[in-house]
C-alpha positions as CSV (number, residue, x, y, z in Angstrom):
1,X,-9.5,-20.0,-44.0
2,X,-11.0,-20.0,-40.8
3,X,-14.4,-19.8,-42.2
4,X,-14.3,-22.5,-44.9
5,X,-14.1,-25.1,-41.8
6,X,-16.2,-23.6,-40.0
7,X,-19.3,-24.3,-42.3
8,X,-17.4,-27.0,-44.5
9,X,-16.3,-29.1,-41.6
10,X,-15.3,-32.4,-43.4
11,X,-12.9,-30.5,-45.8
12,X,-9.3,-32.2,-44.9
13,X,-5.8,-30.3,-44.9
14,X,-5.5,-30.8,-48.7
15,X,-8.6,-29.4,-49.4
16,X,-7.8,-26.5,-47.3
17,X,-4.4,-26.0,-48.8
18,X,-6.2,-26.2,-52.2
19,X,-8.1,-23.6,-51.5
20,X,-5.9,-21.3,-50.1
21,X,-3.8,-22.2,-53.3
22,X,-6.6,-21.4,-55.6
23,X,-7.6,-18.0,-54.1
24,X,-3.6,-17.3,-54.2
25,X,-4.0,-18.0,-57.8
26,X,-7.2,-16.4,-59.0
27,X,-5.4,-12.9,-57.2
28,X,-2.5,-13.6,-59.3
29,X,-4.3,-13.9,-62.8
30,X,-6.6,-11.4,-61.6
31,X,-3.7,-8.8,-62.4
32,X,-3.7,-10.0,-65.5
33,X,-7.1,-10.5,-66.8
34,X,-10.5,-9.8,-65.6
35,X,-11.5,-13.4,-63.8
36,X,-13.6,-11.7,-60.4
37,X,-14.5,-7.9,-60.0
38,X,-11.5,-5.8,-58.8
39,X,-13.3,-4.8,-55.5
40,X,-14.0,-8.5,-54.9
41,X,-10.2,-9.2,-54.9
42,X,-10.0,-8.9,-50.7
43,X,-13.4,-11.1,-50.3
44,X,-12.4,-14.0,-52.6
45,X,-12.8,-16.6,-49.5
46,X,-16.7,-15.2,-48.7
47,X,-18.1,-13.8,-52.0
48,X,-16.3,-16.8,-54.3
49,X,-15.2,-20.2,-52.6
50,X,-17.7,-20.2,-50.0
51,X,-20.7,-18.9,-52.2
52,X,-19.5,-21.7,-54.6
53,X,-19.6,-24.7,-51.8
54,X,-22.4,-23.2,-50.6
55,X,-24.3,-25.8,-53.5
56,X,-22.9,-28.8,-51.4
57,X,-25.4,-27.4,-49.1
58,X,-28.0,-28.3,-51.5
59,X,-26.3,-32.1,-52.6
60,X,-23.4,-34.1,-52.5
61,X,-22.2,-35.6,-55.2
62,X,-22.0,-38.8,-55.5
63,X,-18.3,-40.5,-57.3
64,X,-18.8,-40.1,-61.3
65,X,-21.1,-37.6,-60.9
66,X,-20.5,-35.6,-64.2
67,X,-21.5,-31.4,-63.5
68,X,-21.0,-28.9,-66.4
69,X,-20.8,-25.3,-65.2
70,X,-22.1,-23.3,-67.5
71,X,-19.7,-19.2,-67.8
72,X,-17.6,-20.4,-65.3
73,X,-16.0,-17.1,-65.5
74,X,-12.8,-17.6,-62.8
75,X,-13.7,-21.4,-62.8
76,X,-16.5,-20.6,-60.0
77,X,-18.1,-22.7,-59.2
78,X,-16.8,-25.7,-61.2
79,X,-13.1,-25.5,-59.2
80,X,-14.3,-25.3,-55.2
81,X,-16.5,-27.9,-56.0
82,X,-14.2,-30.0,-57.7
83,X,-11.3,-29.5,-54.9
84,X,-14.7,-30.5,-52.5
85,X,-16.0,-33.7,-54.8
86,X,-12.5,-35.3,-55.8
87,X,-14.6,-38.1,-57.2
88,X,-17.1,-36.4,-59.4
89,X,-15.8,-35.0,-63.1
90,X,-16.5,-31.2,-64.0
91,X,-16.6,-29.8,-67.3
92,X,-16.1,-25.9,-67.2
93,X,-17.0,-24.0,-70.6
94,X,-16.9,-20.1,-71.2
95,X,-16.9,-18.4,-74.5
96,X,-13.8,-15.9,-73.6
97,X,-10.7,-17.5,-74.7
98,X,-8.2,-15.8,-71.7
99,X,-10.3,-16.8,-69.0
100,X,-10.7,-20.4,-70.1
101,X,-6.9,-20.0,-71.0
102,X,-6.5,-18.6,-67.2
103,X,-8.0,-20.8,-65.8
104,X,-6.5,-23.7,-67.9
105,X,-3.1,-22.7,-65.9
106,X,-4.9,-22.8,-62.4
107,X,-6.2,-26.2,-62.8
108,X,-2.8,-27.2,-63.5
109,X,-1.3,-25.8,-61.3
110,X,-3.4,-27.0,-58.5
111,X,-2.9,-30.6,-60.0
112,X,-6.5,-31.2,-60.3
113,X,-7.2,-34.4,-62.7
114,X,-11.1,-33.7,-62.4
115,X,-11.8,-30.9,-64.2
116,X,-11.5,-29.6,-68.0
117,X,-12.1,-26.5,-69.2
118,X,-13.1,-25.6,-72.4
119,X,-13.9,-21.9,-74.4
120,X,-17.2,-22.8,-76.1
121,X,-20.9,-21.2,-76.1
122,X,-22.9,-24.1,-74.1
123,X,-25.3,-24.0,-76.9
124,X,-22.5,-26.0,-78.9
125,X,-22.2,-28.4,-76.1
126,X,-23.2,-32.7,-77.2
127,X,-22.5,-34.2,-73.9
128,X,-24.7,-34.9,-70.9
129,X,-24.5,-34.2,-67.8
130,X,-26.3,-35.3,-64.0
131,X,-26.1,-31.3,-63.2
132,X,-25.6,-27.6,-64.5
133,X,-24.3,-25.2,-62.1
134,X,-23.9,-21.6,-63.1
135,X,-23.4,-18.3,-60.9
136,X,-25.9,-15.5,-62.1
137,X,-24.7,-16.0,-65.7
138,X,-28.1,-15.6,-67.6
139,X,-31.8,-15.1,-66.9
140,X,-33.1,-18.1,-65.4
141,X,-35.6,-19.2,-68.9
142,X,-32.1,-18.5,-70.7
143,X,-30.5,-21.2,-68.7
144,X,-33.2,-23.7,-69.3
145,X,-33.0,-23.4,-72.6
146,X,-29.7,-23.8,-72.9
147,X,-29.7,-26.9,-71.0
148,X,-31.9,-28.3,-73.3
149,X,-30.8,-32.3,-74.2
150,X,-28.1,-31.3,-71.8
151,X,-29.0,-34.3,-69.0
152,X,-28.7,-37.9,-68.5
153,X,-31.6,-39.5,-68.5
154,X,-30.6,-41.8,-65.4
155,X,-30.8,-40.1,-61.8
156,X,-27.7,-41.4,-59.5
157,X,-28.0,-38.5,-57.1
158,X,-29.9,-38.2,-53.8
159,X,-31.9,-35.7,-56.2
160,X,-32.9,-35.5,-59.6
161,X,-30.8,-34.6,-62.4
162,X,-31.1,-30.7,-62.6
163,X,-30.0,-27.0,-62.8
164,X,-28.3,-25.3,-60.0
165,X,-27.7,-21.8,-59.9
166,X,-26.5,-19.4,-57.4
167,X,-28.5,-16.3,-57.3
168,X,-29.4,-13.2,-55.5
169,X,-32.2,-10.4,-55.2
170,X,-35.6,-11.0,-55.6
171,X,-36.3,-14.1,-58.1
172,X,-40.4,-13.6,-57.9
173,X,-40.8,-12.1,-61.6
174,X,-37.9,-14.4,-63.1
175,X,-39.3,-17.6,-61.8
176,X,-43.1,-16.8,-62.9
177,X,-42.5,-18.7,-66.3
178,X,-40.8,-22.1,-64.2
179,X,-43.6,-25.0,-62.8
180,X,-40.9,-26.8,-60.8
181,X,-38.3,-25.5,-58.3
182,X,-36.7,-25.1,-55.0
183,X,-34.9,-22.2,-53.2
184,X,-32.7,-22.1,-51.0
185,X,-31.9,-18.7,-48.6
186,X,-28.4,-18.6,-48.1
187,X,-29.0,-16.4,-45.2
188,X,-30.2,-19.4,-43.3
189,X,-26.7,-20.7,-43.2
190,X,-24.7,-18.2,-43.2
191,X,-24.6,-15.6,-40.6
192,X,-22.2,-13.0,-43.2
193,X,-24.3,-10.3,-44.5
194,X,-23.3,-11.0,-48.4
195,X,-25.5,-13.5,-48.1
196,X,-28.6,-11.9,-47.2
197,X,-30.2,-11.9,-50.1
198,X,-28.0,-14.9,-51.8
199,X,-29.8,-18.6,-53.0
200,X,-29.3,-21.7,-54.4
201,X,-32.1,-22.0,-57.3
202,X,-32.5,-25.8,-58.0
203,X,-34.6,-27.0,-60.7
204,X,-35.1,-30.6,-61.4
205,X,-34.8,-31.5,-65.0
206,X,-37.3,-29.3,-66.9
207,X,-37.6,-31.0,-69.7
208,X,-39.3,-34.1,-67.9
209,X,-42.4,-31.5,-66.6
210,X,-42.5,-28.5,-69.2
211,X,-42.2,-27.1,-72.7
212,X,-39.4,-24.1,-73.5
């Protein structure tokens, strides 16, 4: 875990023991059901925790903040960010019942009283949130629409209420439809070459500046 305080220097000894505990965990369930890529299995620290902080980069929540995160898949990023943000609550949805059931068990067992995961399409989601985070999950128009009357209406963050999502390749033809955003290179932070072509796509609440 040499790494994660290296470029997350203010994580404590918990935190780090979390985080070891969680990729002990997601190896475990990974034998089990499908919750990372199989060839991703010896990268979990790089291509999964780290790529998930990588959004603290970006912000830093402030206490109550309230994320959703949007096909959490293996609770990434919703968990690393709420082993990072003790004080901010994180709602994790995904529509497949065993990952959600998976990762059910690893909250648990990493004691975490921040974050609840349920299996539901975020289409049937009534609550609202300060942020949306989401890892490559859907086309960035698909997100915004699903985030529709997703967001408070108050801003208690350092930025605007918004969508953050971590993505990769080239984003030119995918963010052609989207007036208001800001990127992130990854690559500018991180000197491993998975990131090279990795970044954090923030887009303040769209529904205050466009029509989808």
């Amino acid at each position: 875990m040499d790494l994660l305080k290296k470029y997350f220097p203010q994580i404590n000894d918990d935190q780090l023991n979390a985080f070891f505990h969680f990729e002990k965990l997601i190896k475990e369930w990974n034998k089990k059901i499908n919750l990372i890529s199989r060839k991703d299995v010896e990268n979990i620290q790089i291509h999964h925790i780290i790529h998930s902080l990588s959004i603290s980069k970006l912000i830093s929540f402030k206490d109550s903040s309230l994320i959703l995160d949007i096909g959490t898949g293996g609770g990434l990023p919703g968990i690393p960010l709420a082993i990072l943000f003790p004080k901010s609550f994180f709602h994790l949805v995904d529509r497949k019942e065993k990952k959600i059931y998976a990762i059910k068990q690893i909250i648990k067992e990493l004691g975490l009283l921040n974050v609840k995961a349920e299996r539901l399409d975020a289409n049937e989601l009534k609550g609202k949130y300060d942020f949306i985070v989401n890892r490559a999950v859907s086309s960035t128009a698909n997100i915004v629409k699903i985030c529709k009357n997703k967001f408070k209406t108050q801003n208690n963050n350092k930025i605007k209420n918004g969508i953050i999502s971590l993505k990769g390749g080239d984003l030119k033809e995918e963010l052609n439809t989207i007036k208001k955003y800001e990127l992130i290179n990854l690559s500018e932070t991180y000197s491993e070459t998975f990131f090279d072509t990795k970044k954090i796509l923030y887009i303040p609440n769209p529904y205050n500046h466009m029509d989808i």
